[in-house]
N, C-alpha and C positions, 0 to 999 in steps of 0.2 A: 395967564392962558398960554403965552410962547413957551415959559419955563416948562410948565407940567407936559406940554408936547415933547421938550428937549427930554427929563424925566423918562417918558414912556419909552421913547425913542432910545433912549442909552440903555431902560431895562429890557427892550426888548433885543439891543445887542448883544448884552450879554447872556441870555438866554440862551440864543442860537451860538455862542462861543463854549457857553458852558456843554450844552448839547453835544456839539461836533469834537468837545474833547474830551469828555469822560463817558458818554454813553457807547462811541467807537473808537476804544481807544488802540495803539499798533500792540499786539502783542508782543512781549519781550521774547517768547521761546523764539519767534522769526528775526527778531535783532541780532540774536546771540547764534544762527544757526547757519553753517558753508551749506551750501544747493547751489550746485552750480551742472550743466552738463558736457560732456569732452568725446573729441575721437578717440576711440582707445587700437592701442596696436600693442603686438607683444616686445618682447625684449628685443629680440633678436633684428626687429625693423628701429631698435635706438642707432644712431650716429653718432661716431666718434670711436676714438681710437685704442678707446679703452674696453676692453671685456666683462660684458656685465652679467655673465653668467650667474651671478649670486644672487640679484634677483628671480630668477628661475625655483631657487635651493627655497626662497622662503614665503612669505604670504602680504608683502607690503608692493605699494605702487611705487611709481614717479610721475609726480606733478608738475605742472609750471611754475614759475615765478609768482605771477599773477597770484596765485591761490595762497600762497604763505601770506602775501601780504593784505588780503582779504581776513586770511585767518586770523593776524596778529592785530589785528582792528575790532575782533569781535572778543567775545567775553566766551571762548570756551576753554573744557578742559581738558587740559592734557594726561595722558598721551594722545597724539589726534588720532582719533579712530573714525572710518567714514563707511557706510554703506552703500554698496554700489547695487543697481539697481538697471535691469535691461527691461524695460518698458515695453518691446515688443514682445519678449517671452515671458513676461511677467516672474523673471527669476531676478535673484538676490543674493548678495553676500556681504561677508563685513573683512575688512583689512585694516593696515594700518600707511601711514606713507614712511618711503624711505628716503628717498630727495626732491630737490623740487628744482630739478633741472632742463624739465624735459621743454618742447614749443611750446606759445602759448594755444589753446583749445584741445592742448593733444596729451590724452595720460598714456602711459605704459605701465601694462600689465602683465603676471606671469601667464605662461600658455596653460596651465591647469584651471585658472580662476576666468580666464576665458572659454574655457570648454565650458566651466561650472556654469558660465551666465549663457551660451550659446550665443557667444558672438564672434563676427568675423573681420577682419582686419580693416579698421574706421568707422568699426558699426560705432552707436553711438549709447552711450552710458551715464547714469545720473549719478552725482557724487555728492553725498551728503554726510552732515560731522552729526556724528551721535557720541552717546556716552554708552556703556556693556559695564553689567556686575560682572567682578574677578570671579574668576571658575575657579570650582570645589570638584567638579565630577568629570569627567571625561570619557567615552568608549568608542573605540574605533574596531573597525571590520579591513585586514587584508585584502586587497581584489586577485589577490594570486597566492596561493599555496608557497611560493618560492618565500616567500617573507619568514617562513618558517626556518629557512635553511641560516638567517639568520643569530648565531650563539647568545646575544641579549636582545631582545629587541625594542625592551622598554629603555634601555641606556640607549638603544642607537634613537627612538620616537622623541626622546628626551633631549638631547642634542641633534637634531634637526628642528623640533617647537620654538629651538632660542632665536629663531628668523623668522617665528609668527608673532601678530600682534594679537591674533582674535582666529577664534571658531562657529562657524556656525556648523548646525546640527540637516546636515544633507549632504554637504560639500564633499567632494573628494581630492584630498592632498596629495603633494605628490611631494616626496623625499628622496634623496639622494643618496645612496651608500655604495662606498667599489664600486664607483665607477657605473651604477647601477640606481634606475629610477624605480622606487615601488608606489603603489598607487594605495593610500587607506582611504575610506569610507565613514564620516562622522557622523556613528549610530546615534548617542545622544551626550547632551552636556547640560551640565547643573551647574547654577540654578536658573537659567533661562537656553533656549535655545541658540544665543548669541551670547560669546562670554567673551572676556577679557582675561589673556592669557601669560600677561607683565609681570613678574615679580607675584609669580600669584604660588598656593601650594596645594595641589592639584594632583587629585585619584586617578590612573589613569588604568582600563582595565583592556582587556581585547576579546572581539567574538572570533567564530569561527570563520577561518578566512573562506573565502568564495571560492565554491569549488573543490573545498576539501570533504574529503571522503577517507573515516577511520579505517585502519587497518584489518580486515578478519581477523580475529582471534580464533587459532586452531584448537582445536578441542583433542586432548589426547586420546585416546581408543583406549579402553579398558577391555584389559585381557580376562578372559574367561578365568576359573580357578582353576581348572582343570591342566591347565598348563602352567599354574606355579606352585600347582602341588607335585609336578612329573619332575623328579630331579635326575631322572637317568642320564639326562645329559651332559650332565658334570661332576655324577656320582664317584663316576672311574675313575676321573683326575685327580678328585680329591681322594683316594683310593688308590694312585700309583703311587709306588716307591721303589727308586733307583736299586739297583745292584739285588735284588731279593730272590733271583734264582738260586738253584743250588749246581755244583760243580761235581770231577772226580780228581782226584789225586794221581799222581804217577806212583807215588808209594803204597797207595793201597789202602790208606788211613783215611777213615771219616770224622768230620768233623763235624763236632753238634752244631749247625746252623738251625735256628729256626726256620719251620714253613712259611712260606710269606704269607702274610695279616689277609685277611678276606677286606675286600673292599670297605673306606669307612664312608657309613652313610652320614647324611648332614645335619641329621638330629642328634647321633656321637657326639658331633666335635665339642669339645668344651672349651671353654676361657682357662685360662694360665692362672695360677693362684701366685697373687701377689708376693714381695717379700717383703714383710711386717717389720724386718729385723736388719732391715735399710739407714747407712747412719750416711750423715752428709759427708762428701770427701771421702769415703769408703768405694770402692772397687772391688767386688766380687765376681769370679770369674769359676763356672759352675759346671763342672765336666761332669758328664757319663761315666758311669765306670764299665768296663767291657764284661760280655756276659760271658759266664763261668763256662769254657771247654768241658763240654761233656765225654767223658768216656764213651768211647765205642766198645759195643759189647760183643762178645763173640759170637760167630753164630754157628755153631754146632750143624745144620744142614749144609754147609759150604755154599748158600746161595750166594753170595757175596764174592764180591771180585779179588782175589788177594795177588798182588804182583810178584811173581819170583816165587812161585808157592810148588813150583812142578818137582820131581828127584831126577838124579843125574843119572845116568851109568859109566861104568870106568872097563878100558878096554884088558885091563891087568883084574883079575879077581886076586883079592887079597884073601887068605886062609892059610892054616898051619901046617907048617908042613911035617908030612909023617915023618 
């Protein structure tokens, strides 16, 4: 009778042991997963004496100690990527870390990715390790026209992304070039709204930046016919030729000149006829010959001007003498 009490008694401990360890059991994804939450402030409030503007330039934190060594106890994977998450605006983003030097409870962040989550300097921010499929697709929107002025501007998007770890699809980046911050807009990314952007090989396309407005295109005025079929205007020119008056001599002699040509109209003019009879290394040099001097005819009415044509008289009469 004492045994089968001891019996019931041991099966009914392990019952409730079996119970409390396979029907609730701890989940592994909370084993394996950084949650933790932090002051955040930006760069610019880091101490020390060195300039860490290059946090600015890319899209990763700085952590505390604390957190590495949390990280390197648990089973995740690398590269560490975390989601940061502002509870009171219910906004989000994803990064990656760059050291893990900063206080402990305190991360720094770039001032873009703090505008992105609408926080203010100590607000407070949840930091969790996630894993992002590697991005295939990419499209981003300009927030200013000037990104145009730009000569490449997927080589400059291209070397500024090598200081992000990760995109999401809302966020607005902020790059750096001459001296000069432009602002993009991450319209969408494939194949998730959150990608991983390491070592990945990635389409990257651009919309219309914000604000821009195409040029008119001027439309040229089409001229009536009426005024290309009028060629008086430059009938004449094509129509003038040099030296074609005619002259008078001091001798009295005329010279066959041609009258000069009536004006040529623009339907006249013809093409130049080739010369077929062209050898290579040949030079022909193709002179006019002058037109044939016309006799002048005489003119029997004496209308005509003849120089030295008048007779003399002499103060001596010559004649025979008787």
């Amino acid at each position: 009778m004492y045994l089968c009490s001891v019996l019931t008694l041991a099966s009914l401990f392990s019952f409730q042991f079996s119970f409390n360890m396979f029907d609730h059991p701890i989940p592994r994804v909370f084993q394996n997963r950084f949650s933790t939450q932090y002051r955040c402030f930006s760069v610019s409030m880091l101490a020390g004496p060195n300039d860490r503007s290059d946090v600015e330039k890319g899209g990763k934190i700085i952590m505390p100690p604390s957190a590495l060594d949390q990280l390197s106890r648990l089973n995740i994977t690398y590269p560490m990527l975390f989601k940061l998450t502002n509870k009171n605006s219910d906004r989000m983003t994803h990064c990656g870390v760059l050291e893990f030097v900063a206080d402990e409870g305190i991360c720094y962040l770039p001032h873009w990715m703090m505008q992105n989550l609408l926080l203010e300097e100590g607000g407070l921010v949840q930091v969790e390790s996630v894993n992002l499929q590697v991005a295939t697709y990419s499209k981003f929107q300009p927030q200013s026209p000037d990104f145009l002025d730009i000569t490449n501007p997927k080589a400059v998007l291209e070397n500024a992304l090598r200081n992000f770890a990760c995109l999401t699809t809302g966020d607005v980046i902020a790059i750096n070039y001459n001296e000069k911050i432009y602002e993009l807009r991450v319209m969408e990314t494939k194949p998730d709204k959150a990608v991983s952007i390491i070592e990945c090989d990635m389409n990257v396309d651009f919309d219309a930046p914000l604000g821009y407005k195409e040029p008119e295109r001027q439309v040229p005025h089409e001229e009536s016919t009426d005024s290309e079929a009028d060629h008086s205007g430059y009938a004449g020119e094509l129509g003038f030729r040099a030296f074609s008056g005619s002259g008078n001599r001091l001798d009295g002699k005329k010279k066959g000149v041609e009258p000069s040509p009536s004006p040529i109209k623009p339907g006249d003019i013809k093409r130049g006829i080739p010369n077929y009879e062209f050898k290579l290394g040949k030079i022909t040099f193709i002179r006019n010959s002058r037109p044939l001097v016309k006799k002048v005819e005489e003119d029997e009415a004496g209308g005509r001007f003849v120089a030295f044509s008048g007779e003399g008289q002499s103060l001596r009469k010559k004649g025979r003498k008787p």
